[in-house]
Each structure stands twice: as structure tokens, then as C-alpha cells.
DRENPA-3360 file (N, C-alpha, C; in nm, 2 decimals, always signed):
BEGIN
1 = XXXXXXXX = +0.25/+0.31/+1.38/+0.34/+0.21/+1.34/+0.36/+0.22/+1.19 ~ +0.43/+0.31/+1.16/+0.45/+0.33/+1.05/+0.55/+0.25/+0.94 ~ +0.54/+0.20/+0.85/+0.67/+0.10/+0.80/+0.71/+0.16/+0.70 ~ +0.84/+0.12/+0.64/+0.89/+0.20/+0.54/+0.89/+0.01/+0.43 ~ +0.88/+0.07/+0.33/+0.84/-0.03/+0.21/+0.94/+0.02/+0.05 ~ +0.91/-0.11/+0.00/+0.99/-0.09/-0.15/+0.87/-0.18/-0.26 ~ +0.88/-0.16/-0.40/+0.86/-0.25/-0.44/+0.96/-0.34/-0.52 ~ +0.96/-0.48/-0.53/+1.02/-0.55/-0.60/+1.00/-0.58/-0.72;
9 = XXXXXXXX = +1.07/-0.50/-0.80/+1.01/-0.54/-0.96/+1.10/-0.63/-1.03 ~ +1.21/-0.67/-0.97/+1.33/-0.73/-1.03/+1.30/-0.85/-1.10 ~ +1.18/-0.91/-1.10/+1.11/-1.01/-1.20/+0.98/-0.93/-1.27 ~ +0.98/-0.90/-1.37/+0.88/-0.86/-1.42/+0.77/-0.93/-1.46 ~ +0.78/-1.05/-1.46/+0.69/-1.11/-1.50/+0.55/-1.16/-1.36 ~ +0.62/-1.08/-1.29/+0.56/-1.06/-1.12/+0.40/-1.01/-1.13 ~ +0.31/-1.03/-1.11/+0.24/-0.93/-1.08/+0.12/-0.98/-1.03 ~ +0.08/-0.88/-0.91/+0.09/-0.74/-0.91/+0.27/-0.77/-0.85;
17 = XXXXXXXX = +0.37/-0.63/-0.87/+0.44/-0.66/-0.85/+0.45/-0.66/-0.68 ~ +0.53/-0.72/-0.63/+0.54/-0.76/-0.45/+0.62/-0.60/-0.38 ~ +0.57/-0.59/-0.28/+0.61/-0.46/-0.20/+0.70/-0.60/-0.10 ~ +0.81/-0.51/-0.03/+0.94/-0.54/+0.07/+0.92/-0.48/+0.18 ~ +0.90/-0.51/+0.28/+0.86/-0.41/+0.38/+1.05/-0.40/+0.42 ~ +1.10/-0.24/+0.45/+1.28/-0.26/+0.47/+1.27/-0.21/+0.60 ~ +1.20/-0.18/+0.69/+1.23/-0.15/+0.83/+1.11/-0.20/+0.93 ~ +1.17/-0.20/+1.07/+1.10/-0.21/+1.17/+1.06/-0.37/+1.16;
25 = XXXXXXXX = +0.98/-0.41/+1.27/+0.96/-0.56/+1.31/+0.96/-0.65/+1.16 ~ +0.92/-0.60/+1.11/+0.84/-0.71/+1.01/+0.94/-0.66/+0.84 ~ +1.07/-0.66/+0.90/+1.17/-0.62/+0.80/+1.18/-0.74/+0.73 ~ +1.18/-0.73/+0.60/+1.20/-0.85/+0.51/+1.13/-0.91/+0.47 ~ +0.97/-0.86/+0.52/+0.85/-0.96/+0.45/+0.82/-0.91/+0.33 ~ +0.83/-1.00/+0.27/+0.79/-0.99/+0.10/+0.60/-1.04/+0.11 ~ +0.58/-0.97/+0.02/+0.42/-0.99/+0.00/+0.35/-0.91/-0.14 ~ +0.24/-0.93/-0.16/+0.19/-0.94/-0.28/+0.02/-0.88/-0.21;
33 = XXXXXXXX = -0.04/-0.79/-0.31/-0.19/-0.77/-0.24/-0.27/-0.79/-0.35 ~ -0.39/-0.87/-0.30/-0.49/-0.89/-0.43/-0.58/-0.82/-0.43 ~ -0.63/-0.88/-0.37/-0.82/-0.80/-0.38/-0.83/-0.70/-0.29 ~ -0.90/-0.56/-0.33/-0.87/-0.48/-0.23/-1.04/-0.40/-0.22 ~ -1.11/-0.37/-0.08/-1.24/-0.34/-0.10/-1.22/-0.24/+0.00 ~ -1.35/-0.14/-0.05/-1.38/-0.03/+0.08/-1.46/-0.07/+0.12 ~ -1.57/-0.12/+0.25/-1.68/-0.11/+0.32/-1.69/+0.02/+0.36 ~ -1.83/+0.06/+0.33/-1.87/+0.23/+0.45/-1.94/+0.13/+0.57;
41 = XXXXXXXX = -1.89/+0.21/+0.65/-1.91/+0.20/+0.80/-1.97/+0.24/+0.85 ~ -2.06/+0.30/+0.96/-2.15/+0.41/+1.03/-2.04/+0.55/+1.06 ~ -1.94/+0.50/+1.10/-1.80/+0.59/+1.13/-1.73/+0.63/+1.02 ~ -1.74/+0.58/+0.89/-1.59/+0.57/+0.78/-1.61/+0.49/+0.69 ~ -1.47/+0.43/+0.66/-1.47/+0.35/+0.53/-1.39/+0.25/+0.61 ~ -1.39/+0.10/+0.60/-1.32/+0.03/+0.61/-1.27/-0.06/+0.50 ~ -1.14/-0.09/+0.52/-1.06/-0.15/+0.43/-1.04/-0.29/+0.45 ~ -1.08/-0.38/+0.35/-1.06/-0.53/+0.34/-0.94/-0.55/+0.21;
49 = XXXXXXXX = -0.89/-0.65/+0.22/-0.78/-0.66/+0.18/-0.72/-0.80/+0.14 ~ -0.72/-0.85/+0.07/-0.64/-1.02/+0.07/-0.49/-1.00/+0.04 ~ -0.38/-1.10/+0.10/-0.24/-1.09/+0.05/-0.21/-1.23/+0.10 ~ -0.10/-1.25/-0.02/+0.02/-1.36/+0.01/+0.11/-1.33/+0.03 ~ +0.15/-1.40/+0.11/+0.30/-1.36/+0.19/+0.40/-1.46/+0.11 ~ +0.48/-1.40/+0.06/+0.62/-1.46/-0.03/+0.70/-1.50/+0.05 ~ +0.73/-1.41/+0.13/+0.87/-1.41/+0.20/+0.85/-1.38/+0.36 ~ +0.85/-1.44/+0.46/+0.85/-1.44/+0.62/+0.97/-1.46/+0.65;
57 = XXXXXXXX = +1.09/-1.40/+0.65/+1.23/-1.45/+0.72/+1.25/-1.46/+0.86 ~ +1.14/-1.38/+0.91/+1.14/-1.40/+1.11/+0.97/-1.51/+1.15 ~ +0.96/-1.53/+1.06/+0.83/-1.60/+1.09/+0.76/-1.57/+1.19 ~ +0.70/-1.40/+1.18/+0.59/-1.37/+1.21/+0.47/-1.39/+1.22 ~ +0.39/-1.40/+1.31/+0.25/-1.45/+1.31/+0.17/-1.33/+1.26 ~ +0.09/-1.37/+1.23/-0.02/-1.32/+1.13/-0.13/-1.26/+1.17 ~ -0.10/-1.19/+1.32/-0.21/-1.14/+1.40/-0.23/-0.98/+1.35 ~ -0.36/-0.94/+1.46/-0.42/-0.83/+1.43/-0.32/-0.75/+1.40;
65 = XXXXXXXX = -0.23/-0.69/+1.44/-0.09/-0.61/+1.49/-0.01/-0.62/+1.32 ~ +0.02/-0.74/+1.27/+0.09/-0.75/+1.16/-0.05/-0.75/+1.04 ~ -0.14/-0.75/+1.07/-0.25/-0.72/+0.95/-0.27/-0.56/+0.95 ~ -0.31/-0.54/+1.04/-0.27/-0.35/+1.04/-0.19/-0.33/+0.98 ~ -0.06/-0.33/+1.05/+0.06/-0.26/+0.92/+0.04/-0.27/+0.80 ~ -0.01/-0.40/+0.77/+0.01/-0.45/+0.57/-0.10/-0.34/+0.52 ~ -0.23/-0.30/+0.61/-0.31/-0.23/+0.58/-0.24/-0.07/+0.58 ~ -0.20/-0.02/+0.72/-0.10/+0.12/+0.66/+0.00/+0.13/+0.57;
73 = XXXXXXXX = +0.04/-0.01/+0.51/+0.14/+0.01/+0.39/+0.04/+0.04/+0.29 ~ -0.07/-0.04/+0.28/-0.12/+0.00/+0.12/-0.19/+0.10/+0.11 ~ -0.27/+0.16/+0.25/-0.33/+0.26/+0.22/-0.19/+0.37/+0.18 ~ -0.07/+0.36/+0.26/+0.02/+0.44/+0.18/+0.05/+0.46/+0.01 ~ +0.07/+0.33/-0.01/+0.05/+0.27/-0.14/-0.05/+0.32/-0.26 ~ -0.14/+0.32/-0.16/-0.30/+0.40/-0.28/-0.28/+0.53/-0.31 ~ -0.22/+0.60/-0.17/-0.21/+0.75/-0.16/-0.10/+0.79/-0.29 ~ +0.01/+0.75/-0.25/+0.12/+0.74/-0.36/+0.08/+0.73/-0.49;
81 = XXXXXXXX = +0.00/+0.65/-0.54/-0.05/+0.60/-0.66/-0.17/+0.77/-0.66 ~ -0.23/+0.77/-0.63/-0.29/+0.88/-0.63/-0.25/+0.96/-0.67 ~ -0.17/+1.02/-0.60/-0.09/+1.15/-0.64/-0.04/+1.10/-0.74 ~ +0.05/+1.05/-0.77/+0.08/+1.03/-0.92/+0.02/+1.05/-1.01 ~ -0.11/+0.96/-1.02/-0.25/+1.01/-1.13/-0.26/+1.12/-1.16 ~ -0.26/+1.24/-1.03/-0.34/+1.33/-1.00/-0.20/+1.41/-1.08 ~ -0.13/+1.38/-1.04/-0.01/+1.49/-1.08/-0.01/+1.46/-1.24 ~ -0.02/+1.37/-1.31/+0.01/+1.32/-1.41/-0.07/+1.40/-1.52;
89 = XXXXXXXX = -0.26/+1.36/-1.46/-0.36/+1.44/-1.51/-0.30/+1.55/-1.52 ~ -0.26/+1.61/-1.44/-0.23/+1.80/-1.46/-0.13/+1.82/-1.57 ~ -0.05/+1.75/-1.51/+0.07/+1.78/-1.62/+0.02/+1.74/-1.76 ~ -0.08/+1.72/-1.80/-0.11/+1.67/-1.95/-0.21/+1.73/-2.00 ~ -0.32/+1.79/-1.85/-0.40/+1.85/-1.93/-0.34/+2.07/-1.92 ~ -0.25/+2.04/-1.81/-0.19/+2.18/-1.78/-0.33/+2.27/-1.72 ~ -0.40/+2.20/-1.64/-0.44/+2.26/-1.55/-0.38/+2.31/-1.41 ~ -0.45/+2.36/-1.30/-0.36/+2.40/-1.21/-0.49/+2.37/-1.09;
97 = XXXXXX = -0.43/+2.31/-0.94/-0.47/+2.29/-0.87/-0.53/+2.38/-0.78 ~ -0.61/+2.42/-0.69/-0.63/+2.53/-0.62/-0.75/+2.50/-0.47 ~ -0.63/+2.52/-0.37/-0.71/+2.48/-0.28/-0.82/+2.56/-0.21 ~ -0.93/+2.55/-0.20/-1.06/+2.58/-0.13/-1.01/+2.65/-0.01 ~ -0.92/+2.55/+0.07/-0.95/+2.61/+0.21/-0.81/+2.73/+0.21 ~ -0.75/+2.78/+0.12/-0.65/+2.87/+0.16/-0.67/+3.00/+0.13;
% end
């Protein structure tokens, strides 16, 4: 269940600034994420997460199903941000990446 997302910066005085979710069920919910934690698990890492919801235009309930997605948007979110760092680091220190497994 993949969703496609924006962020809204059109107020800057916003922050953190609010992500738009633009497709699929939950099109149009505006939201904001606060606090964000890893737990290690016996299995993994789990992700906890606090958000306010800005904007509900279909007034969705707030079940398991719609807390998932908010969670595959930000782990998208983190990734994105990541890469960016990671690309950014390089490009400043002009190193070069090199993968292990190839």
C-alpha cells in the first residue's frame, strides 16, 4: 500500500513542515509527524511514531490500516532524507561510494 506524498511548505512558519498524502484512499490528508522512535525487536526494529492530523477531508478512521500507511510514508520519508545527506556528504567531501557486494 504504497502512497504517493508531497510536502507542504507554503507556510513557512510551519514546522515540522506537514506532508499531503496526493493519492490513493487517504488522498488529502494533511499531517504533521512528531516524535519518531526505533524499538529493536527480537525480529527487527520497530517504528513508533506520534502525528496530528491537520487535514481529514474523507474523515477516515484512524485504524491499524491508516496508521501503517502514515508509517510507510515516513519510513519513505527517512529514506529520502538519507539519501540526500549521504549524497550531499559526498559531494563535499568528493569521495566515491563503492559497493561490497558487486
Amino acid at each position: 500500500m504504497t502512497k504517493k506524498y508531497k510536502f507542504d511548505d507554503t507556510d513557512k512558519t510551519i514546522q515540522p513542515v506537514p506532508i499531503v498524502i496526493t493519492e490513493g484512499k487517504c488522498e488529502g490528508v494533511k499531517l504533521q509527524y512528531g516524535r519518531i522512535a526505533f524499538n529493536e525487536k527480537d525480529d527487527g526494529m520497530e517504528l513508533k511514531f506520534d502525528y496530528e492530523l491537520i487535514e481529514n477531508p474523507k474523515d477516515l478512521e484512524e485504524d491499524q490500516e491508516f496508521i501503517d500507511g502514515l508509517g510507510e510514508i515516513l519510513v519513505s520519508v527517512l529514506e529520502d532524507e538519507m539519501e540526500e545527506i549521504d549524497g550531499d556528504f559526498l559531494e563535499e567531501t568528493g569521495e566515491t561510494v563503492s559497493d561490497e557486494n558487486s
